[in-house]
N, C-alpha and C positions, 0 to 999 in steps of 0.2 A: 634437648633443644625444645619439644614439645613445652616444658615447664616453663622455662623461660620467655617464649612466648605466650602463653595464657595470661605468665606473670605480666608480661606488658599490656594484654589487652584489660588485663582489669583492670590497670592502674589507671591507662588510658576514658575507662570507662568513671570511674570514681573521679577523675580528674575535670572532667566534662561534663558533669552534674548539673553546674549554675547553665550550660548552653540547652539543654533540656527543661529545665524549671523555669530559663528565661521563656521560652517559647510557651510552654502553656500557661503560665503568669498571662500573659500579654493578651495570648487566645480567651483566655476566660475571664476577661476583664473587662471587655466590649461584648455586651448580648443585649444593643437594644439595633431594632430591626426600625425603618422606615417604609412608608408607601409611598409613592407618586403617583400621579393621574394628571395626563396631557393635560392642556388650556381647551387645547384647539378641540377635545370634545365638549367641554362646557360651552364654545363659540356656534358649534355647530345645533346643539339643543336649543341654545338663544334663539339660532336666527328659523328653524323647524317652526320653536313657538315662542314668538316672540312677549307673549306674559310670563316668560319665567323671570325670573330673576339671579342676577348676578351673585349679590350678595346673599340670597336665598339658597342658593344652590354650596357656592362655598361652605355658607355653616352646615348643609346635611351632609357635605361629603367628610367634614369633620366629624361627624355623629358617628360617619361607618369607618371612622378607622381612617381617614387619609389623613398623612401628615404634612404632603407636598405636594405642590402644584408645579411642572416644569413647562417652559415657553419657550417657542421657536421666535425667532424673530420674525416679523410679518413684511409678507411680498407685497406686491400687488396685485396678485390674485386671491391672498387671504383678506385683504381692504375692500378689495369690489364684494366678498363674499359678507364683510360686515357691513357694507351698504355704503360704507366713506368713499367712496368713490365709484364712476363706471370707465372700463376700458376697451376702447373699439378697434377693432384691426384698419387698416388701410382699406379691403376688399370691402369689407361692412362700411366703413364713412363713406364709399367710393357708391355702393346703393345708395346711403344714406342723398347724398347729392344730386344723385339722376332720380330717387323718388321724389324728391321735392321742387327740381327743375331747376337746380342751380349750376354754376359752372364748375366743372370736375376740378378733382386735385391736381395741385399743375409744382413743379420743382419747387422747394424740396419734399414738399408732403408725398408725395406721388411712388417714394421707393417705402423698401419695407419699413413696417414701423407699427406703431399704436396710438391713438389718441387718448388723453385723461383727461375725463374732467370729475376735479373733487368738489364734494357735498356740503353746504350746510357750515360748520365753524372749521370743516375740516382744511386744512389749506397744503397743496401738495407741496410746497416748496418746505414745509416743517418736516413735513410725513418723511418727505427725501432726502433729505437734509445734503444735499448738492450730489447724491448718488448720478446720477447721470448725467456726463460731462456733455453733452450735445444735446440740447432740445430748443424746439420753438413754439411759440405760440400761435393758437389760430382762432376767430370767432364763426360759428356755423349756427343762424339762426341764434342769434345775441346768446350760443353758450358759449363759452370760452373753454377750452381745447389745450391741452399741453402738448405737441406731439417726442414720443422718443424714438428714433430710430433704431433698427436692428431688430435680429429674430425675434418674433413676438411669443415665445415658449420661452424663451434664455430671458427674457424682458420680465415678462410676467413672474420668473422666482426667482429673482436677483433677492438680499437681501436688505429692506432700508433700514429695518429699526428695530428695537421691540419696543413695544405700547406700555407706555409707561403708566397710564392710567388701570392696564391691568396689572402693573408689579403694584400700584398702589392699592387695589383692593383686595390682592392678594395678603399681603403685610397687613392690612390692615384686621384683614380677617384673623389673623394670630396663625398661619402657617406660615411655612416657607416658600421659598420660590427656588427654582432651580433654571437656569435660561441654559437655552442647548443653542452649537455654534457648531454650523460645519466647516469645510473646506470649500467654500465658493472655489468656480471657475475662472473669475478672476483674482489676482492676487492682490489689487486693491481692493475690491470689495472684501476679501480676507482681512486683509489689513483694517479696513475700516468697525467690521463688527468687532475687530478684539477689544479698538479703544473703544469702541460702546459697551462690552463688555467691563472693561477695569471701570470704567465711568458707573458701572451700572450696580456695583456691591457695596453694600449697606448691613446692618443686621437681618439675619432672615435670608439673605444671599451666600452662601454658604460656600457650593458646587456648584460644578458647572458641567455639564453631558453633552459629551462630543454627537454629533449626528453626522448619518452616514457612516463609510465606510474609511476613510479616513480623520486622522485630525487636524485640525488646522495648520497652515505649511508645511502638510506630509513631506510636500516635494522637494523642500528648502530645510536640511537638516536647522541650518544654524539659525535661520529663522525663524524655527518650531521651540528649540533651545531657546530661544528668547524671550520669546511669546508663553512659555512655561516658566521660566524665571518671572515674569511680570504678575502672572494668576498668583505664582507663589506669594511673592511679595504684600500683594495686593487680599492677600488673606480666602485664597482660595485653593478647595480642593478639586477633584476630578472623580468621576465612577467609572469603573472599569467594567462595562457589560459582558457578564460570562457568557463565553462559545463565539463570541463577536471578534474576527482579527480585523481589529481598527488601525491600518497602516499608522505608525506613525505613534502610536500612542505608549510602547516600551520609553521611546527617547523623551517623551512628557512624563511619563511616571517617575523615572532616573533623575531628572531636570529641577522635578519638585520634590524630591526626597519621599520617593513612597506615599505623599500626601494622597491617596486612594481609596474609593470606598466599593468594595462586590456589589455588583447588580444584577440581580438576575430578571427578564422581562417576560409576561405571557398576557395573551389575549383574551379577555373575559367577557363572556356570552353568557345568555339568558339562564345559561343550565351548566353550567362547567366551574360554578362555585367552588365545590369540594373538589375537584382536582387542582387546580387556582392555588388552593389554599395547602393541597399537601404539596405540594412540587416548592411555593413557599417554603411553608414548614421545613421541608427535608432541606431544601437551600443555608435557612438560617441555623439548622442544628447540625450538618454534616458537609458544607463548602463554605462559610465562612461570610454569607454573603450577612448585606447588611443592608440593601435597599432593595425594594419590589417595586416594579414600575407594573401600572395593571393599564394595557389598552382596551380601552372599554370602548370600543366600534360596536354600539348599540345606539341604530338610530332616535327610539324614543326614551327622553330619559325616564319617563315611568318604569318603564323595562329597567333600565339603569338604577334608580334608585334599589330597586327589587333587588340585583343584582350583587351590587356594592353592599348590601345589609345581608346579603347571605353571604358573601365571601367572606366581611368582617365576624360575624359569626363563627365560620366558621375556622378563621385564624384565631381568634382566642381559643377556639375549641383546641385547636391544635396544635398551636405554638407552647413549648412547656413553659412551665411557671417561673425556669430560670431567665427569659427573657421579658422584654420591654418592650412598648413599640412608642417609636419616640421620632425623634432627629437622630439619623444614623451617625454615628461618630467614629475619629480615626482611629486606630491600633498605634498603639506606642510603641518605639523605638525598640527592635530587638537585638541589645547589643551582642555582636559576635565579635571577641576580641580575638587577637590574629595568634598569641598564644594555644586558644580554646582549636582552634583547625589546627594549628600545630599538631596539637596532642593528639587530635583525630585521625591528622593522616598515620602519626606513628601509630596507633590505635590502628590501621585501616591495613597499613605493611605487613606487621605481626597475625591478624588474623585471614589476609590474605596468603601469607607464608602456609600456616597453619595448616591450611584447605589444603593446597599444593603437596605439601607432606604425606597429610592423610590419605588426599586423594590417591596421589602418584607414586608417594613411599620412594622419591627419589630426592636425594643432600643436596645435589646438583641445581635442580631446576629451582629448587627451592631456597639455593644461596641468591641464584639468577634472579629469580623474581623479587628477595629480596631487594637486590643491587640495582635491577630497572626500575621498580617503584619508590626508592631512594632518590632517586636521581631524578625522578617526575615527579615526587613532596619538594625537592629542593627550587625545582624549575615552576612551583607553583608560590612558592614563599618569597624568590627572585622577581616573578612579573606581575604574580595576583591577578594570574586568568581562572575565571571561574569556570573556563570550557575544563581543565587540566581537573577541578574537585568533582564535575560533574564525570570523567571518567573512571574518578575513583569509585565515585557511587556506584556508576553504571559495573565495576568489575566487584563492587562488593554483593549488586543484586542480582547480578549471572549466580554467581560463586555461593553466595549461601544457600539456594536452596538447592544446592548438587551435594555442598559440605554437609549440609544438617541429612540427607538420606544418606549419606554413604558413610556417614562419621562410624566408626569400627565398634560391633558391639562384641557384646558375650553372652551368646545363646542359653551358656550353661547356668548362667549366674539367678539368685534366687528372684528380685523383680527386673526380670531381662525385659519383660514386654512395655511397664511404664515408666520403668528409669531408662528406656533406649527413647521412648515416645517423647520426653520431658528433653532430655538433651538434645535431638531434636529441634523441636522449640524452644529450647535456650540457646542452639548455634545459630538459629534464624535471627532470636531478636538480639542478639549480639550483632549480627549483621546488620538490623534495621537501626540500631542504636548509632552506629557508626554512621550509616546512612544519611541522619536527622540529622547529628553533629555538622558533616558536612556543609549541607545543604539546609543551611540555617538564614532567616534572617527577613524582613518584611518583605524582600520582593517575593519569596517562595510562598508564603502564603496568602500575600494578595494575587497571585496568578502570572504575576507579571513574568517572571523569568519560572520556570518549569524543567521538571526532569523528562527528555528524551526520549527515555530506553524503552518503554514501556511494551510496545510491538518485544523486540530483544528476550527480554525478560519473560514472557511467555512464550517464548519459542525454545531460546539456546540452552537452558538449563534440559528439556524435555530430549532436545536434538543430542544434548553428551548424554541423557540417560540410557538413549537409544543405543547409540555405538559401545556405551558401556557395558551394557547387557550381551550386545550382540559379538563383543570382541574377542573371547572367546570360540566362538560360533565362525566368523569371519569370513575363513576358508569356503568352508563347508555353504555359505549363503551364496559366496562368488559363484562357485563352481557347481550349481545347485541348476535342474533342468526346469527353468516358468514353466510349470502347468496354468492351465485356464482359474483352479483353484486360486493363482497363487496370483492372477491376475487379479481374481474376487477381492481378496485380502487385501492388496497392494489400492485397490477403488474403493474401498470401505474405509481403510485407515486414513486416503486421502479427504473422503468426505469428514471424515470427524475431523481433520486439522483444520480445513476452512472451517467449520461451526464452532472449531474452538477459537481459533483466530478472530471470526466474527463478531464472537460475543465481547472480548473485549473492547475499551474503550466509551464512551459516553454512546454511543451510538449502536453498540452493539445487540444484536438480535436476541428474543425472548422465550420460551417454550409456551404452549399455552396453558393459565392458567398461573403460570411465575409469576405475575405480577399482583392475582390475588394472590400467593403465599408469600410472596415481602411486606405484602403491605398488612400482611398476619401479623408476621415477627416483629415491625416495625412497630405494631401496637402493642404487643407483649414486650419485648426486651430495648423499647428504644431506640434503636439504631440496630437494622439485622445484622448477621453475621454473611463472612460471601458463602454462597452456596460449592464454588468450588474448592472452598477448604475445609466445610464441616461435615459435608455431604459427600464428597469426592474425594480427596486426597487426602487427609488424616484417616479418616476409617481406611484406603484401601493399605495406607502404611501401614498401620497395626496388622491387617490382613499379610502384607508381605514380612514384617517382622515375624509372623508366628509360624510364616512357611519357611523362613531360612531356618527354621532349625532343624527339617528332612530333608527339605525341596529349594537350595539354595540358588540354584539356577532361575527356579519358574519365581523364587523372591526377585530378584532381580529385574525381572520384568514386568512384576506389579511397582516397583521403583518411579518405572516412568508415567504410569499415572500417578500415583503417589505425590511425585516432583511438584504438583500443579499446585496443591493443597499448601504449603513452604513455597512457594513466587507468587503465590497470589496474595500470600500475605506480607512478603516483603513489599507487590506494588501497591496495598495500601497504602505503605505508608513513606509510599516515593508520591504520592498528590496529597501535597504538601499544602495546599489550599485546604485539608480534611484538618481539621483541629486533631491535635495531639489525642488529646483526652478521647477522642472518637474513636480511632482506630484503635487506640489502646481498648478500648470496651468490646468495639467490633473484634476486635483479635483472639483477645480474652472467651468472649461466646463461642467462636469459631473452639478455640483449642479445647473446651470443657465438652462442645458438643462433641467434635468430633470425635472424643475418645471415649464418650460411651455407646456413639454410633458404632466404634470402630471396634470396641468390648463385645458390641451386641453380632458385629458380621465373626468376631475369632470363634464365641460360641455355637455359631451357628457352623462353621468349618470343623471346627472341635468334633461336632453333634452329628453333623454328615457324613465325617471321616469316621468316626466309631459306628455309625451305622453301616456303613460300605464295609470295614472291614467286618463285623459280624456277618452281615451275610454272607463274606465271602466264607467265612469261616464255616456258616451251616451249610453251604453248599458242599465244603470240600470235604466233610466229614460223613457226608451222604453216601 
């Protein structure tokens, strides 16, 4: 039975080829990165000091590497801020009146509201373009007054427009433009920026960056669906800012066919160039991303120009020679044809079977398992729920790294220690192989849709190693009297699972000093390896392969450290936004170090063991 299924997982795997080479084709096809840089800081340096210049400034921030400029659409508190207009509350015109000894505001000026009055050519009825369906007019002292009613905070960031005169000196300048659109508060002023938005794309308008926390008609599925179909049409894409949950933005990305480009964003100050620039860096070479947005909240742009010519600096310094920096562009099509998961999930049953065999040594459970995951490959080919292949993953990244420790060796045999350590590592990436198959296809590796398990996968594998070691034992642990020791033990082992739980995830906690030795490896080999597989859990496996050949119990229980070293490298390559080729290299460094780490800890066991037992020996012969 065994042969049989092997027989299917190779075939399955040989079969599945073009769904593998489709994906890193696609991945290493796009390596040019872009930069953006707000408007609204180049408005604000204008009005500081007002001799800079416009077009001045454009061309230097093209000198330091920016490729884009993106724009908010302007309020009326970003117009009072460039001088086009002033806006007075009601309480302020209401002094204004009693200092100059005139008669107070009397209905309907008199409830909440603001007064406008615009500047020079600037004319508010253009600026607004009928945004505000209730206003009057008023003269105070021969100036004429718009007034609008209602909250004067909700008033003041409504959106009217964006300034057209700045997309024209952007384009004109040879960059692009990017205009950002949020979710207003109202649904027609929603409604209203989108047609200013289709209105507003030309060559050089490309993309468009949601703002805020949602995307336009979060709240109105099918109005978002629409409003996504229209950008598509209209020859636009979207960026999807990494770590950002922008309600609303999965059913825009699905809408427009994936048309999506990674962004990742950071804050750039006087001194924080070179990290700027590595957190870049590692962005564009190991998540996929393809655009940098730099806020540069640095009040003088003196400071600023400083700033921007050291971070361009130092992103060619660091960005490798395989990329570009350019106009970010999209990823092509990764077709997965419904054949190609076919053969997967068969591919996924046979070596799920497999595991259950070896593991359990029982025909039964393992016709069973057959016969349940049958029946849920068939229930996945009938509805085409992507929750249903995400399960499979999830039981293929439990299961391999329990399968690749426990896979049945032979002590006796002449290279037991690294034909057990290689198989090993060949049942892991058969499991990862399948993995990838599954969970193929542009939305996985632009971020959009993602694997789950991740928490799971660092816990469940660790949790059966435990009950495995201890099963055995069982009895004897139940009916066993807690001493205070045992309390120790039981608080210690607790504290390492939070710090190991911890450290997973994007967020996860750091030792000190870890972060100068990645950012060592990271300049030596490229892309480091994880520390919990080359450092931790492959060496401690070689360490328990070379004790089960006296001490097969106390092997057993370096097992479950062991385990971490095989799931940590299966969940590389469940984040799926990591370019193929990455984790394959990262993996690669892990497996070569850790088995000469893991060579150097058996020598050193070897070397302690024969020195304990000599002395036992000189002792006994005394």
């Amino acid at each position: 039975m065994q042969k049989v299924l092997i027989g299917i997982i190779l075939a399955a795997m040989i079969l599945t080829i073009p769904s593998i080479y489709n994906r890193v084709q696609v991945e290493e096809s796009n390596k040019t990165v872009e930069t953006i840089v707000p408007y609204k800081y180049i408005m604000e340096w204008m009005i500081k000091d007002p001799e800079l210049d416009q077009e001045r400034i454009l061309s230097q921030l093209q000198d330091y590497g920016i490729d884009t400029i993106s724009m908010e659409p302007d309020t009326l508190r970003s117009l009072q801020q460039k001088g086009e207009l002033t806006v007075i509350s009601v309480p302020r015109m209401s002094e204004l009146l009693i200092f100059n000894q005139m008669e107070p505001l009397r209905h309907p000026f008199d409830k909440q509201g603001v007064f406008i009055h615009s500047y020079g050519d600037s004319s508010f009825d253009d600026l607004t373009r009928n945004v505000f369906e209730e206003t009057r007019q008023i003269t105070v002292e021969g100036v004429d007054y718009t007034f609008v009613p209602g909250p004067p905070d909700d008033i003041l960031e409504i959106p009217v427009g964006y300034d057209l005169n700045v997309v024209d000196a952007v384009l004109d300048s040879g960059m692009d433009l990017v205009p950002r659109m949020a979710d207003s508060k109202n649904i027609e002023d929603t409604e209203r920026m989108a047609e200013e938005l289709l209105e507003l794309k030309q060559p050089g308008i490309e993309k468009v960056l949601f703002s805020g926390t949602a995307a336009p008609f979060s709240t109105e599925p099918e109005r978002l669906k629409e409003f996504s179909t229209r950008l598509a049409d209209a020859g636009y894409s979207i960026f999807n800012v990494e770590f950002a949950d922008l309600k609303g933005f999965e059913t825009a990305a699905y809408t427009m066919d994936m048309d999506v480009v990674r962004l990742h964003s950071q804050s750039l100050t006087a001194d924080n160039a070179f990290d700027i620039a590595d957190k870049f860096t590692r962005g564009a070479k190991e998540r996929n991303i393809r655009a940098f947005f730099v806020n540069a909240n640095i009040s003088e742009y003196a400071d600023a120009e400083l700033a921007f010519e050291e971070l361009n600096k130092e992103i060619e310094k660091q960005l490798p020679a395989s990329f570009q920096r350019g106009q970010s562009k999209l990823y092509e099509e990764i077709g997965v044809p419904l054949w190609q998961i076919a053969v997967g999930l068969i591919g996924s049953i046979a070596f799920l079977a497999w595991a259950a065999q070896t593991v359990f040594g029982n025909r039964k459970l393992t016709y069973a398992a057959i016969g349940g995951l049958t029946l849920l490959a068939l229930a996945y080919l009938v509805t085409d729920m992507t929750l249903i292949l995400k399960a499979f993953a999830l039981g293929l990244a439990v299961t391999t790294p329990v399968f690749a420790v426990l896979l049945k060796k032979d002590t006796e045999s002449k290279y037991y220690l690294i034909s057990s350590y290689f198989k090993a590592v060949g049942i892991t990436l058969i499991g990862i192989w399948l993995i990838v198959v599954l969970l193929n296809g542009n939305a996985f590796i632009l971020g959009i849709d993602a694997f789950k398990g991740v928490k799971l996968v660092y816990f469940l594998p660790i949790a059966f190693l435990v009950l495995y070691a201890l099963w055995g034992n069982m009895e004897k642990f139940i009916k066993a009297n807690v001493t205070f020791g045992h309390l120790i033990v039981i608080g210690l082992v607790g504290v390492i699972v939070v710090f190991y739980l911890g450290r997973t995830g994007n967020e996860g906690s750091v030792l000190p000093y870890e972060l100068q030795f990645r950012m060592f490896l990271e300049e030596v080999l490229y892309v480091r390896p994880r520390t919990k597989e080359f450092l931790i859990g492959l060496p401690i496996f070689l360490l328990a392969l070379e004790m089960a050949k006296k001490y097969k119990t106390i092997s057993y229980y370096l097992l479950i450290p062991a385990v971490i070293g095989f799931l940590s490298m299966v969940n590389t390559f469940t984040h799926f936004h990591i370019p193929l080729s990455i984790s394959l290299l990262r993996t690669g460094y892990s497996v070569v170090l850790g088995l000469l780490i893991g060579l150097i800890l058996v020598f050193l066991y070897r070397w302690a063991s024969q020195k304990i037992i000599t002395e036992l020996n000189r002792r006994w012969q005394r």
